[in-house]
C-alpha positions in Angstrom: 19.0 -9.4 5.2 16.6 -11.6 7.1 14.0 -10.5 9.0 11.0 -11.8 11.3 9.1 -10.9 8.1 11.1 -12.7 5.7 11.1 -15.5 8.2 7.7 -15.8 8.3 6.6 -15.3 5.0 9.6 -17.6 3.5 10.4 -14.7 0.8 13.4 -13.5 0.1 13.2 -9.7 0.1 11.6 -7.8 3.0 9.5 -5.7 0.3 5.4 -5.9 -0.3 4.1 -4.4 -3.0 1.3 -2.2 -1.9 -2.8 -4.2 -2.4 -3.6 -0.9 -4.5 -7.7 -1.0 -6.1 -7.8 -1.4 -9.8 -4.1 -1.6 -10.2 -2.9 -4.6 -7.7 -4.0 -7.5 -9.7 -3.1 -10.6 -10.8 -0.2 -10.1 -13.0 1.3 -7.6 -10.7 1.2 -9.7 -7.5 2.4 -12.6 -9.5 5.3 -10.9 -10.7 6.4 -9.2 -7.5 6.3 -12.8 -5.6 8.4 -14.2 -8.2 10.8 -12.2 -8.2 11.0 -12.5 -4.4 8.6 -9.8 -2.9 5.7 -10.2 -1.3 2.7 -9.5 -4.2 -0.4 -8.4 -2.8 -3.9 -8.3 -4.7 -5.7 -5.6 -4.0 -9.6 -6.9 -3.8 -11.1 -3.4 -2.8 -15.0 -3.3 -3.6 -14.6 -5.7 -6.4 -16.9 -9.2 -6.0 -15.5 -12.7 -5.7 -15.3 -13.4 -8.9 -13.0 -10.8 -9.9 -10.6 -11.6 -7.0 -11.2 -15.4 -7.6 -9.1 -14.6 -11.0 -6.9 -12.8 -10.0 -5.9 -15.4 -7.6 -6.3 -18.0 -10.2 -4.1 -15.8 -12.4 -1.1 -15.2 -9.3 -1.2 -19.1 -9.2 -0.2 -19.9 -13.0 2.3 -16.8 -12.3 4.2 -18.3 -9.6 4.7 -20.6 -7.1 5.8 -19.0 -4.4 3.9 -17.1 -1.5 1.8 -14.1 -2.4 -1.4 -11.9 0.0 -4.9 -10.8 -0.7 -5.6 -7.6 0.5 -9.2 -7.3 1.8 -11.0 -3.8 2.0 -13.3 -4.6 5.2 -15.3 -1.6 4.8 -16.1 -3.4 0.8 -19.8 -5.0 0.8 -17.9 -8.0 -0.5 -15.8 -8.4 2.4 -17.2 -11.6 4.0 -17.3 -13.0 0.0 -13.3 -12.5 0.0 -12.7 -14.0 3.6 -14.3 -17.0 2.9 -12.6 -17.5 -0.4 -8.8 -16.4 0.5 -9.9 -19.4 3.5 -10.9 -21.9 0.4 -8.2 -20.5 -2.3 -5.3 -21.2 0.6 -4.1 -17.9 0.3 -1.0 -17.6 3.1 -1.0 -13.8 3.8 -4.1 -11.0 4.3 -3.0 -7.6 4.8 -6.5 -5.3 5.9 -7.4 -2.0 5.5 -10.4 0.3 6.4 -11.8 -1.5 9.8 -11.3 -4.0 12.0 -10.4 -7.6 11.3 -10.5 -8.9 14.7 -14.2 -10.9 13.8 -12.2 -12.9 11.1 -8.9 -13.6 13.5 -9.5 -16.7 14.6 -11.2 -17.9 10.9 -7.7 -16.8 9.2 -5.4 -18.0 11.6 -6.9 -22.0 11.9 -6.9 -21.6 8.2 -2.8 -20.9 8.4 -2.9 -17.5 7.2 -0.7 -14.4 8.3 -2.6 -11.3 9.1 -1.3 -8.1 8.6 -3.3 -4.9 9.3 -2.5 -1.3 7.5 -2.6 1.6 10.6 -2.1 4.8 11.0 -1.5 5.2 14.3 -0.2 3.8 17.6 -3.5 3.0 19.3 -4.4 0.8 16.1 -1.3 -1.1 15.4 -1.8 -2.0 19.7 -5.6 -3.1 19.1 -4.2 -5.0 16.4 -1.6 -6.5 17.7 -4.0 -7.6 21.0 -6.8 -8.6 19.0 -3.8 -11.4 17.5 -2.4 -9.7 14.1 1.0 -10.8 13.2 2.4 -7.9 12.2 1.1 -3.9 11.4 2.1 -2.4 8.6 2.7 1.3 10.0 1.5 3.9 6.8 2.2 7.4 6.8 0.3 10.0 5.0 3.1 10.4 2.1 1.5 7.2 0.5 -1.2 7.4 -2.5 -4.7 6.8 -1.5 -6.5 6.8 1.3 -4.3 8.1 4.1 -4.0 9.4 8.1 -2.7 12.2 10.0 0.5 11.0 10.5 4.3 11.0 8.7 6.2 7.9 8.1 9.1 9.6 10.0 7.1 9.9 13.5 4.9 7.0 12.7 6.9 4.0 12.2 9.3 4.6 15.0 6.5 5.1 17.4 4.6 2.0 16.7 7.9 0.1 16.1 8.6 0.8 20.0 4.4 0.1 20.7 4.0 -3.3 19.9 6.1 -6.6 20.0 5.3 -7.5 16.1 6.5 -6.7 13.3 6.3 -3.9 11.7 6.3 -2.9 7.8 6.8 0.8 6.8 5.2 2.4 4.0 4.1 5.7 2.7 6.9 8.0 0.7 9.4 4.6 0.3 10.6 3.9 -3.8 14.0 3.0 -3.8 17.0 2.0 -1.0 17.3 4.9 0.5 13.9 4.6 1.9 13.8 1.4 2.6 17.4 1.9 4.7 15.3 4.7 6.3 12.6 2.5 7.3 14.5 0.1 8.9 16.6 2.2 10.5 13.2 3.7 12.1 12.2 -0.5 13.5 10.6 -1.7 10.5 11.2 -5.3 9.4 10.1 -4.9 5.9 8.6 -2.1 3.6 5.8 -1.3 1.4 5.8 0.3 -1.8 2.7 1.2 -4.2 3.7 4.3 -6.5 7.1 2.8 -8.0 5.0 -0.7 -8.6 2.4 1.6 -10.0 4.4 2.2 -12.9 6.3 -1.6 -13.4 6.2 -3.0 -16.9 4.3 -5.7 -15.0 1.3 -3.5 -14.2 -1.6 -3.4 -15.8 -2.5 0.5 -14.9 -3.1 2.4 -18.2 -0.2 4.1 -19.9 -2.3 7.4 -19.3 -1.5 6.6 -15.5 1.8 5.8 -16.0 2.4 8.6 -17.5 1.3 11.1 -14.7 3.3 9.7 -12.3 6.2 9.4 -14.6 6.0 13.1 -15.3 5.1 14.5 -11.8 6.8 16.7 -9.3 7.6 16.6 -5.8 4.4 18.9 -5.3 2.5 17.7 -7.4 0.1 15.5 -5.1 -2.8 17.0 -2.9 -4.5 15.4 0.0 -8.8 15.6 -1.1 -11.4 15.8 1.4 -9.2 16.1 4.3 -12.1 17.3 6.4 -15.1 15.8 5.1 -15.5 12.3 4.2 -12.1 10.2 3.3 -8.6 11.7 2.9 -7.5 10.5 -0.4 -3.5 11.6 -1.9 -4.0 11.8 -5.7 -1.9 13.7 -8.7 -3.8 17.3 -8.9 -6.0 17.5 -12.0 -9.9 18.7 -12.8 -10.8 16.1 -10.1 -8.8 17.2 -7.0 -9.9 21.4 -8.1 -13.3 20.2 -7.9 -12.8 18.2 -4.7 -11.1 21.6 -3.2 -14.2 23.6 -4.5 -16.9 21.3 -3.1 -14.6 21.6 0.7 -14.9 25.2 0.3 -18.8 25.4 -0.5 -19.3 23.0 2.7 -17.1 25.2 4.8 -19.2 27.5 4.3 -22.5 26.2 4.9 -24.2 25.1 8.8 -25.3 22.0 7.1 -23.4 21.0 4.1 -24.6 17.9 2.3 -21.5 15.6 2.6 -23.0 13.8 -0.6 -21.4 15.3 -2.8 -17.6 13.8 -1.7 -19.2 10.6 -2.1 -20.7 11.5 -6.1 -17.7 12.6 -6.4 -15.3 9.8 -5.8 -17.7 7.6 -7.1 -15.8 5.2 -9.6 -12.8 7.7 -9.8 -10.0 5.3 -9.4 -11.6 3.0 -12.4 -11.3 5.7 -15.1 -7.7 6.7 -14.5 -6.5 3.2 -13.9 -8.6 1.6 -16.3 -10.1 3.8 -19.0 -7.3 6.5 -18.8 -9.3 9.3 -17.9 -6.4 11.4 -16.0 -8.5 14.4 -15.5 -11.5 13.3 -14.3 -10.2 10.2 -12.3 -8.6 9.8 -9.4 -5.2 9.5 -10.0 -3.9 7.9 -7.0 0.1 8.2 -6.1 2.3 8.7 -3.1 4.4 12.0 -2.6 7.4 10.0 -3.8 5.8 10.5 -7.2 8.2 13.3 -8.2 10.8 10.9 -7.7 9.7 7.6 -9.8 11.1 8.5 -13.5 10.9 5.2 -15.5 9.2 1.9 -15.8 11.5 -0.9 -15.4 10.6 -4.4 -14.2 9.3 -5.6 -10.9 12.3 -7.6 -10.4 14.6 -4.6 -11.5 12.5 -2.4 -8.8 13.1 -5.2 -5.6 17.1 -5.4 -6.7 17.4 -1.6 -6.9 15.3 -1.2 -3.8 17.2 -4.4 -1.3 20.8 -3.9 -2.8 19.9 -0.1 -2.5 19.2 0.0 1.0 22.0 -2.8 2.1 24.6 -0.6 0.4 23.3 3.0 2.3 23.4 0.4 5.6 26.9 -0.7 4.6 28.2 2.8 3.8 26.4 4.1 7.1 28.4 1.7 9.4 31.3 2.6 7.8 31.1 5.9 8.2 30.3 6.1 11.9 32.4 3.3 12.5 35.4 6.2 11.1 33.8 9.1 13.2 34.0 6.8 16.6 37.6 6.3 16.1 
């Protein structure tokens, strides 16, 4: 299955492991590319010298290409676009503002630019402003989210721009992936199911939620004040709902308090542990990820997965138009 993506990233599987804060680090990315993905570190607010090794770290991994993704709203973010320049690094997928300032740095240094977006009007400002390729995220995916479903999202920018596209947001095994491309995309992104690979780092306490959740299990946090994050319900996400209520109901409400309280959530879930009081980020697909297994068992269930859905598809309708 070749792709523009594949093409132009010189991997062999049309899957990228989601740039995920705290979690996305060296060891992961590393393993992902070697198995033939697309391993992406995720630099979020952390300084250059923590992304400098984990970069360091991908490199005595593997061999083969791997991406850096850069938070632009992070008060590092000029730090980490002058050192993916001087590290080499081939691929930068962008979240959380605009990359178009560094285009023309990234792209006379070599590198592919690939910017996250939740909507249409984004993935076409990207595209103009000279990305080479979107990928299109729905609000099923863990984190910090948008407005809009994979389902209606990835087939409308898929038909808006001329790039490729990558879906993610509620993709963990063939299935989705099959559904993805069948919706335009050239490639996919996963985060939960890497989440929990033997590879990653995340603590077992992490692991663990998202092994034992439920289809309803996530909630959607500050959906009208401040960021929309999709986390596992716990203490954090009741007091979240709480705080939205008490602003509701106020002329004034000091937004602060969203802020204090996502304040270094994600770092005690993913690294101290601390499920209830941490933000314990995950995609909606979470109900469905049910075991750790390797990151190269997760891109061979996930590529063979969706050729044989493809494969049993065109057979099937190739029966019906007889």
């Amino acid at each position: 299955m070749k792709t523009r993506i594949t093409e132009l990233l010189h991997i062999k599987y049309p899957i990228f492991q989601g740039g995920m804060a705290w979690v996305a680090d060296g060891d992961l990315a590393g393993a992902v590319s070697n198995a033939g993905g697309l391993g992406v570190i995720g630099a979020g607010n952390a300084p250059r010298e923590v992304v400098k090794a984990n970069i360091d770290r991908v490199k005595e991994v593997t061999d083969k290409p791997f991406g850096v993704n850069i938070m632009l709203l992070s008060p590092f973010a000029d730090d980490i676009v002058d050192l993916v320049i001087e590290e080499g690094v081939k691929v930068v997928t962008t979240g959380a503002g605009n990359p178009g300032k560094y285009m023309d740095r990234f792209h006379a240094a070599g590198m592919v630019v690939i910017p996250v977006v939740p909507s249409v009007a984004l993935a076409k400002r990207m595209e103009k402003v000279g990305a080479d390729a979107v990928i299109a995220e729905g609000m099923e995916a863990g984190g910090h989210i948008g407005k809009l479903t994979t389902m209606t999202l990835v087939r409308q920018v898929a038909d808006a721009v001329s790039i490729p596209v990558i879906a993610a947001g509620g993709i963990a095994d063939g299935r989705g992936a099959a559904a993805g491309f069948m919706l335009g995309a050239e490639a996919v992104q996963l985060g939960t199911r890497f989440v929990v690979a033997k590879e990653s780092n995340a603590h077992q306490n992490y692991k663990d939620k998202i092994l034992k959740a439920k289809d309803i299990d996530t909630v959607v946090t500050a959906a009208h004040f401040g960021h929309a994050v999709r986390a596992i319900k716990n203490k954090l996400t009741r007091d979240f709902d709480l705080a939205e209520k008490e602003a509701f109901k106020q002329e004034d409400p000091d937004l602060t308090i969203f802020d204090n309280l996502g304040a270094g959530a994600l770092r005690r879930s993913v690294v101290e542990g601390d499920v209830e009081t941490g933000s314990v980020m995950a995609g909606q697909i979470a109900g469905f990820v049910d075991k750790e297994e390797t990151c190269e068992d997760i891109l061979k269930d996930i590529y063979y997965g969706a050729a044989d859905i493809i494969k049993q598809e065109a057979q099937r309708w190739a029966t019906i138009g007889e």
